[in-house]
ROMITOR-709367 format. One record per residue: x, y, z of N, C-alpha, C in turn. Coordinates in steps of 0.05 Angstrom, whole numbers, plus 32768, in hexadecimal, padded with zeros to 4 digits. Example, Ala and Ser with C-alpha at 12.3 -4.5 7.8 and 13.67 -1.06 7.14 Angstrom:
// ROMITOR-709367
81087F8E809C80F67FA6809C81087FBE809C/81017FD3808E81117FEB808F81028001809D/
//
This chain:
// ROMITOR-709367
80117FE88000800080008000801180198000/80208016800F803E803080128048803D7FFB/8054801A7FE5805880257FCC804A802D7FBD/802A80277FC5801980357FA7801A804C7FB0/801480547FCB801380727FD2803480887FC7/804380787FBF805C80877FC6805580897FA2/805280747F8C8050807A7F79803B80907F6C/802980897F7E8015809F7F74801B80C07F7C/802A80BD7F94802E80DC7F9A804880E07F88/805480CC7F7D806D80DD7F6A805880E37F4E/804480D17F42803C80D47F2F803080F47F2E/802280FA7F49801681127F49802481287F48/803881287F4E805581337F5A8066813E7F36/805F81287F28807281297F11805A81387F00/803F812C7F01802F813F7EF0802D815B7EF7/802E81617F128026817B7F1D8045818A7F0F/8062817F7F19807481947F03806A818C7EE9/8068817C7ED08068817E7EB8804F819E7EB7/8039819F7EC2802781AE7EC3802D81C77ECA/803E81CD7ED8804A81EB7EEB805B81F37EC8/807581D67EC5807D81E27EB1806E81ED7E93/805B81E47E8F804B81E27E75804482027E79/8035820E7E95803282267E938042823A7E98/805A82387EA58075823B7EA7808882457E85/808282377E76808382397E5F808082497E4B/806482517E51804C82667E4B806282807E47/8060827A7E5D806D82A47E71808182AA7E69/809582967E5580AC82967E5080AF82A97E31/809882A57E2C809282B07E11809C82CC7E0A/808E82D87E25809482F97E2680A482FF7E3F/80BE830A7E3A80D883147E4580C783237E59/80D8831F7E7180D3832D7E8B80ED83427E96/80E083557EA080F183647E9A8106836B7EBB/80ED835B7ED280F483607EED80F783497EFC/810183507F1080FA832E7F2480DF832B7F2D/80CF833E7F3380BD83397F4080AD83307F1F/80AF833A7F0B809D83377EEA809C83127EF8/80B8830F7EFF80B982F27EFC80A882DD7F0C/80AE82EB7F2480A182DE7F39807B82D47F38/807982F07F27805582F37F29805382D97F0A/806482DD7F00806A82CE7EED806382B17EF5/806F82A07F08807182907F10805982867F1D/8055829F7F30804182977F42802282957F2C/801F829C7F1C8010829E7F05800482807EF5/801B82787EFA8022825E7EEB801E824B7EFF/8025824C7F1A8020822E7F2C7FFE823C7F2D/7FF1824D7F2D7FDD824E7F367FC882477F20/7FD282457F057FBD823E7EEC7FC482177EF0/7FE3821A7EFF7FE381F57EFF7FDA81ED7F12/7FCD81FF7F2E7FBC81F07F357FA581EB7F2D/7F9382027F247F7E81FB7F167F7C81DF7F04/7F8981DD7EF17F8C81C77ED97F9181AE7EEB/7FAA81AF7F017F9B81957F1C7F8B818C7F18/7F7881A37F287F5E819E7F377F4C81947F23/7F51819D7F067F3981987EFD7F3A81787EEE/7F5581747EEE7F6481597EE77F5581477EFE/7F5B814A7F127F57813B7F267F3B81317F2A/7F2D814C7F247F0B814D7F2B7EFF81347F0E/7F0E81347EF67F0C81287EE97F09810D7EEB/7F20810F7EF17F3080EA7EF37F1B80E17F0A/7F1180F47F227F0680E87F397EEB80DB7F24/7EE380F47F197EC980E37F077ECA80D07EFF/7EE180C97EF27EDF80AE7EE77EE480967EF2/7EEE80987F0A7EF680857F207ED680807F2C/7EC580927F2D7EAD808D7F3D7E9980837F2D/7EA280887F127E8E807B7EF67E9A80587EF4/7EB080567EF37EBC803A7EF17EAF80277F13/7EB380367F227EA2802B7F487E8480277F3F/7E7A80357F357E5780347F307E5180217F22/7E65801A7F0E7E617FFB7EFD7E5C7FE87F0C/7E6D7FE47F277E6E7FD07F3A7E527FCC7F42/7E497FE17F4C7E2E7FE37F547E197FCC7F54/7E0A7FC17F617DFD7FA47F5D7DE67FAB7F49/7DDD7FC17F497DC17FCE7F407DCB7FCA7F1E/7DED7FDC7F157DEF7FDB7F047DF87FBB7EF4/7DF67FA57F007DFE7F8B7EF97DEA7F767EF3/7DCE7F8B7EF77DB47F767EEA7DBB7F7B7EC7/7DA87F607EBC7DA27F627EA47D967F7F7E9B/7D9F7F917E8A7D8C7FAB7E7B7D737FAB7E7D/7D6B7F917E727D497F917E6A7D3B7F977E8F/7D4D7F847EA57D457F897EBF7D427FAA7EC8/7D5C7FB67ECB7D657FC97ED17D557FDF7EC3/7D4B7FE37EAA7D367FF07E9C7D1D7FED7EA5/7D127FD57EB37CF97FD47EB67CF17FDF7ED0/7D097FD97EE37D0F7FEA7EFD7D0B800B7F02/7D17800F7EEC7D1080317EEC7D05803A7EDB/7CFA802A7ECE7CDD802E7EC17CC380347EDA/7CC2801B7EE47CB580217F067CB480307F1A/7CD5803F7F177CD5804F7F267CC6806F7F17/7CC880747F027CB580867EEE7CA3807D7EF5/7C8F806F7EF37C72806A7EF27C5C80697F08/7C75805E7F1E7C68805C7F387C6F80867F3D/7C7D80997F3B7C8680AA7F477C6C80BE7F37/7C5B80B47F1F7C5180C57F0D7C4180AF7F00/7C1C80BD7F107C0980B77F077BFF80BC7EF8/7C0280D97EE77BEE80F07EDD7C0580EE7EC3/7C1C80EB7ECA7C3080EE7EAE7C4081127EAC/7C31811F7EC27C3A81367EBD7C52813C7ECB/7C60812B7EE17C77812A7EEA7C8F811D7EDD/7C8581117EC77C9F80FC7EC17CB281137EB6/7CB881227EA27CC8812B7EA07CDD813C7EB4/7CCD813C7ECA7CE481457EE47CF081267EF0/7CDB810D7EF47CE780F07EF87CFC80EE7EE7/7D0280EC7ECC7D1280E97EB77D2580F57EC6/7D2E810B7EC77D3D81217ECD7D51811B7EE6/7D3B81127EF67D4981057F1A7D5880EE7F0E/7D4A80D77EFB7D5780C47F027D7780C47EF0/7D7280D97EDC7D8580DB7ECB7DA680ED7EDA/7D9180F37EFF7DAE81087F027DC080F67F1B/7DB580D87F137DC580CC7F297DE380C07F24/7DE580C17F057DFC80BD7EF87DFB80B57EDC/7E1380B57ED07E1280B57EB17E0E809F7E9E/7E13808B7EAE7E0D806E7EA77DE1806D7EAA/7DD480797EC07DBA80737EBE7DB380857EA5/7DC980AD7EA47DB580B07E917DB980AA7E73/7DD0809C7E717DD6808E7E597DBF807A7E53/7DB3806B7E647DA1805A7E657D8980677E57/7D7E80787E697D6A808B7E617D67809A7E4F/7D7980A87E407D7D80AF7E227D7D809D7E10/7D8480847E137D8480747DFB7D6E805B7DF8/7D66805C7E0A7D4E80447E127D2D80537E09/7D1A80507DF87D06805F7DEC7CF080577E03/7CF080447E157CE2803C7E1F7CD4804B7E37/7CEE80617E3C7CE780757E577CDF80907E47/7CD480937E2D7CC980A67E1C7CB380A17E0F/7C9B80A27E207C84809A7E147C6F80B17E21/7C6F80B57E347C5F80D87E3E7C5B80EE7E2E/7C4280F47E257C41810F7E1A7C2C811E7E29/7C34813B7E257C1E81407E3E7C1F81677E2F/7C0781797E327C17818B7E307C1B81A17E40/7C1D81927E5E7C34819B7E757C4C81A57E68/7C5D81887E5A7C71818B7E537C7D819F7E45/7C9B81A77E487C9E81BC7E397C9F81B67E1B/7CA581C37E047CA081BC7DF07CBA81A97DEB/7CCD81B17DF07CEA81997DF37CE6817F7DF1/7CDE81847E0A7CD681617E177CC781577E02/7CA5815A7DFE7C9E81597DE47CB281467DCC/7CC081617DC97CCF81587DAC7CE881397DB1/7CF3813E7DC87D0581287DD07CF7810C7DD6/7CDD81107DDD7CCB80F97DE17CC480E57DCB/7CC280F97DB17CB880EB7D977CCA80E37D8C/7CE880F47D887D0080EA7D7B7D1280D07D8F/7D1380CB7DA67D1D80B87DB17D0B80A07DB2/7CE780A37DAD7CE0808B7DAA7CCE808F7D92/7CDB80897D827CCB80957D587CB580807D59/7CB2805E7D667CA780517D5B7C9680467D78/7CA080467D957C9480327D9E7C7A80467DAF/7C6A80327DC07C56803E7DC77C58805A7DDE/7C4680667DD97C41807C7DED7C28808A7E00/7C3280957E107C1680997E287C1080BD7E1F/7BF780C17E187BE480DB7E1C7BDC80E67E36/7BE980F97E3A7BDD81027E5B7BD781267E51/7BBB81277E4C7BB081387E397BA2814A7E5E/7BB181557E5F7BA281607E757BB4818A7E78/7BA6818F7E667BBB81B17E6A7BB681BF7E84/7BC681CF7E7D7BC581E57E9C7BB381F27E96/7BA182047EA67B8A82167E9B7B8F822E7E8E/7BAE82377E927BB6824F7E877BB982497E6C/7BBA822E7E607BC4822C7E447BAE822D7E34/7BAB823A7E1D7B9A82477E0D7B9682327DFB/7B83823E7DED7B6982207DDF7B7D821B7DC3/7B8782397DB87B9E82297DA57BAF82207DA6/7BC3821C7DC27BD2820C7DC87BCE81F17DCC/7BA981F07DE27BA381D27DDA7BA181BE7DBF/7B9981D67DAE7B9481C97D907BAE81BF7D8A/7BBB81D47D8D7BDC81D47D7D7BE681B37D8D/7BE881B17DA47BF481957DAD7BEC81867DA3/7BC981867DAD7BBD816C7D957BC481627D86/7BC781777D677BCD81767D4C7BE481617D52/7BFF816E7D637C14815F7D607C0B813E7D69/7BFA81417D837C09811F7D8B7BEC81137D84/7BD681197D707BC681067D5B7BD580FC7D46/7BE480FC7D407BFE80F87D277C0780DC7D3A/7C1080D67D4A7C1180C07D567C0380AC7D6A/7BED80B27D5F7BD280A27D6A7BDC80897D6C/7BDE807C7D5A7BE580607D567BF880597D68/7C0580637D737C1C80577D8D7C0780607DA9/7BF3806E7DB07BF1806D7DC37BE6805B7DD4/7BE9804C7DEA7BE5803D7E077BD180477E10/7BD1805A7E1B7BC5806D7E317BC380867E29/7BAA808F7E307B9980B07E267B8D80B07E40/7B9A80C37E487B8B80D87E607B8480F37E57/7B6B80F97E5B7B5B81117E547B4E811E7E66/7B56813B7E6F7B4781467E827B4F81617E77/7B2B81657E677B2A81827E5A7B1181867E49/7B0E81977E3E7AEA81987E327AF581837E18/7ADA816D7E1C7ADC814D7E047ACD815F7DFA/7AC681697DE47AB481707DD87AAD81647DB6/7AA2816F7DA07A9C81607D917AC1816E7D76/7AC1817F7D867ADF81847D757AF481757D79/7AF6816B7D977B0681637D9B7B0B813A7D99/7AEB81387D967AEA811B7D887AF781137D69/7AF3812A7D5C7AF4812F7D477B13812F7D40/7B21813C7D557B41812F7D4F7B4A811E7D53/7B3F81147D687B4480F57D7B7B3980DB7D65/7B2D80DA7D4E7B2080CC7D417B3480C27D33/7B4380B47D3D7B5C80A57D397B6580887D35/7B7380837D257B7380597D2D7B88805A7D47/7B7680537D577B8B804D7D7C7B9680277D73/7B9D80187D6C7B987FFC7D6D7BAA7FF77D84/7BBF800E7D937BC680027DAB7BBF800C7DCA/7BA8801A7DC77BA280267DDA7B9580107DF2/7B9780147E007B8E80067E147B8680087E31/7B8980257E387B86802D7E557B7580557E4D/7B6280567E527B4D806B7E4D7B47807B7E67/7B4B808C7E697B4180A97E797B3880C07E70/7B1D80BA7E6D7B0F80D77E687B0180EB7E73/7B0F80FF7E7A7AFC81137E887AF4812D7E81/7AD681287E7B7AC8813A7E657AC8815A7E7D/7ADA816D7E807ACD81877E8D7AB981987E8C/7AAC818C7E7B7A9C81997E797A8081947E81/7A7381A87E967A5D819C7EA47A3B81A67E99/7A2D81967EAB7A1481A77E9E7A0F81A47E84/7A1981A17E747A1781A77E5779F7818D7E4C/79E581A47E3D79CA819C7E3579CE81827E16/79EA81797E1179F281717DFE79F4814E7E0A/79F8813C7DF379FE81277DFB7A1D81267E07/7A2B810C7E117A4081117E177A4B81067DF6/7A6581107DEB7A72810B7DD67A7980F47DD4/7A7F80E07DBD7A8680C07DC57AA480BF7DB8/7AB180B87DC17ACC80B07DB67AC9809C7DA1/7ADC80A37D927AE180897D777AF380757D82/7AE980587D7B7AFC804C7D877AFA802D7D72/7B1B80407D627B2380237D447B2080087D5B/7B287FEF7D407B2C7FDA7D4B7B4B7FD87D56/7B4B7FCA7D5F7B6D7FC37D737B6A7FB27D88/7B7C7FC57DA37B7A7FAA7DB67B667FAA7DC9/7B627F9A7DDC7B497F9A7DE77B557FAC7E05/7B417FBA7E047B3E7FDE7E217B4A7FCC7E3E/7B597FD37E4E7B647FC97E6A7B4C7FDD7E74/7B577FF37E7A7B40800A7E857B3680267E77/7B1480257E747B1080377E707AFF80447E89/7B0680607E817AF580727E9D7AF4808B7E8E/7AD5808A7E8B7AC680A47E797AB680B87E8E/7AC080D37E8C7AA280E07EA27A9C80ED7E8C/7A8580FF7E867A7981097E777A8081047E59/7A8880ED7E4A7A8D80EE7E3E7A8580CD7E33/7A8580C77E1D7A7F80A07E127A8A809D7E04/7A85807C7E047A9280687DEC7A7E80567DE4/7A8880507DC87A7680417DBD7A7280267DCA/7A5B801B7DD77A5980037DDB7A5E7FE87DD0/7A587FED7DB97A5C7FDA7DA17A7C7FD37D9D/7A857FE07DA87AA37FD77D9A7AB07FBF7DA9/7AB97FB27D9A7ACB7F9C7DA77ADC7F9C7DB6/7AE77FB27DB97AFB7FB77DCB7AF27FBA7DE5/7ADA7FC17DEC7AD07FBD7E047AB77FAA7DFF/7AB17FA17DF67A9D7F877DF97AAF7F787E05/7AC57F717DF97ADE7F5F7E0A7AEC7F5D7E1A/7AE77F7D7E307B007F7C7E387AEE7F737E59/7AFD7F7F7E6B7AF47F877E8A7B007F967E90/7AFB7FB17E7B7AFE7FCE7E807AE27FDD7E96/7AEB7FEA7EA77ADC7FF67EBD7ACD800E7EAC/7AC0801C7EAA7AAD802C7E987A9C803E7EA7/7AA080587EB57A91806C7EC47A87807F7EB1/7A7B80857EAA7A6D80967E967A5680AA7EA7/7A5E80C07EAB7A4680CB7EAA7A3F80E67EA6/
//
């Protein structure tokens, strides 16, 4: 143990002069004309070599603590495990969908190896919501171009009716990947009218019509053929009875 310590403090020892001299070097460029030119000279130069140290050091520590984290037991499951883990940890932390992009964020700041995971894996990019900022949005569609995704259609009240349209527009264009549609906002007959979509992988329904009182029927959702409904939950709002997708399922159904 003695000798690694004695080699490592010469190693540090020999880098710290090659580094004094490198900036040492510098100063040599332009003629000095005093002793003291020299001195400040000097002192100039061990003080930019300590900097470049420190920041050497702070470095290397990183990568010493990135190579330790490998060890890690968490990081030594199978991928497909280790993905499905913090997949859970997203899902369970965020019911509504409107938190995940701060979840993402936490789990991505625990180190570079998880958020390496998380950037490249499509499977933790399926939330659209338009909470989100428009970023998120865009990183959501380009990191997962093909696999399925969750609708959490629920705006803030400050956001204006052409911004609701404007989201729509965008995430009706990928109907076909969606799982899950959560809706809480006026269903109305315009808004069926965009929703009139082939879903074939939808399978989990939340509808909440805000709008009360109203002397009108409630609006009915279109609903293509595909897979058969896990849960639907309609308030002021319907679905077609007839459809197979719930003739078959033991989807729960509140309508009123």
């Amino acid at each position: 143990m003695a000798h690694e310590t004695n080699d490592l403090d010469d190693f540090v020892a020999g880098k710290a002069k090659e580094t004094f001299q490198y900036y040492w070097g510098e100063t040599q460029s332009s003629p000095t004309s005093t002793g003291q030119d020299s001195l400040d000279a000097k002192i100039d130069a061990l003080e930019k070599c300590r900097v470049a140290m420190m920041k050497g050091f702070d470095l290397e520590a990183i990568e010493l603590r990135r190579m330790r984290n490998t060890w890690a037991a968490l990081h030594r499951l199978p991928m497909e495990t280790f993905i499905a883990i913090l997949l859970q940890v997203v899902e369970d932390h965020d019911k509504n969908g409107g938190d995940e992009p701060f979840q993402l964020h936490n789990l991505a700041s625990v180190c570079s190896h998880w958020r390496a995971v998380l950037l490249n894996y499509p499977e933790f990019w399926k939330a659209l919501s338009p909470q989100f900022e428009p970023h998120f949005q865009r990183w959501t569609l380009e990191r997962n171009p093909a696999g399925p995704l969750r609708l959490y259609y629920v705006p803030l009240l400050s956001m204006s009716r052409g911004a609701r349209v404007e989201f729509l527009d965008l995430v009706v264009r990928h109907a076909g990947r969606w799982q899950r549609l959560v809706f809480e906002d006026t269903f109305d007959e315009d808004t069926c009218a965009r929703l009139r979509q082939e879903m074939p992988r939808l399978t989990d329904i939340l509808i909440n019509n805000t709008i009360e009182d109203s002397p009108l029927p409630s609006p009915e959702l279109f609903l293509s053929e595909g897979a058969t409904l896990r849960y639907l939950s309609l308030t002021n709002a319907a679905a077609p009875w007839h459809s197979p997708r719930r003739r078959n399922s033991g989807a729960s159904c509140c309508s009123t």
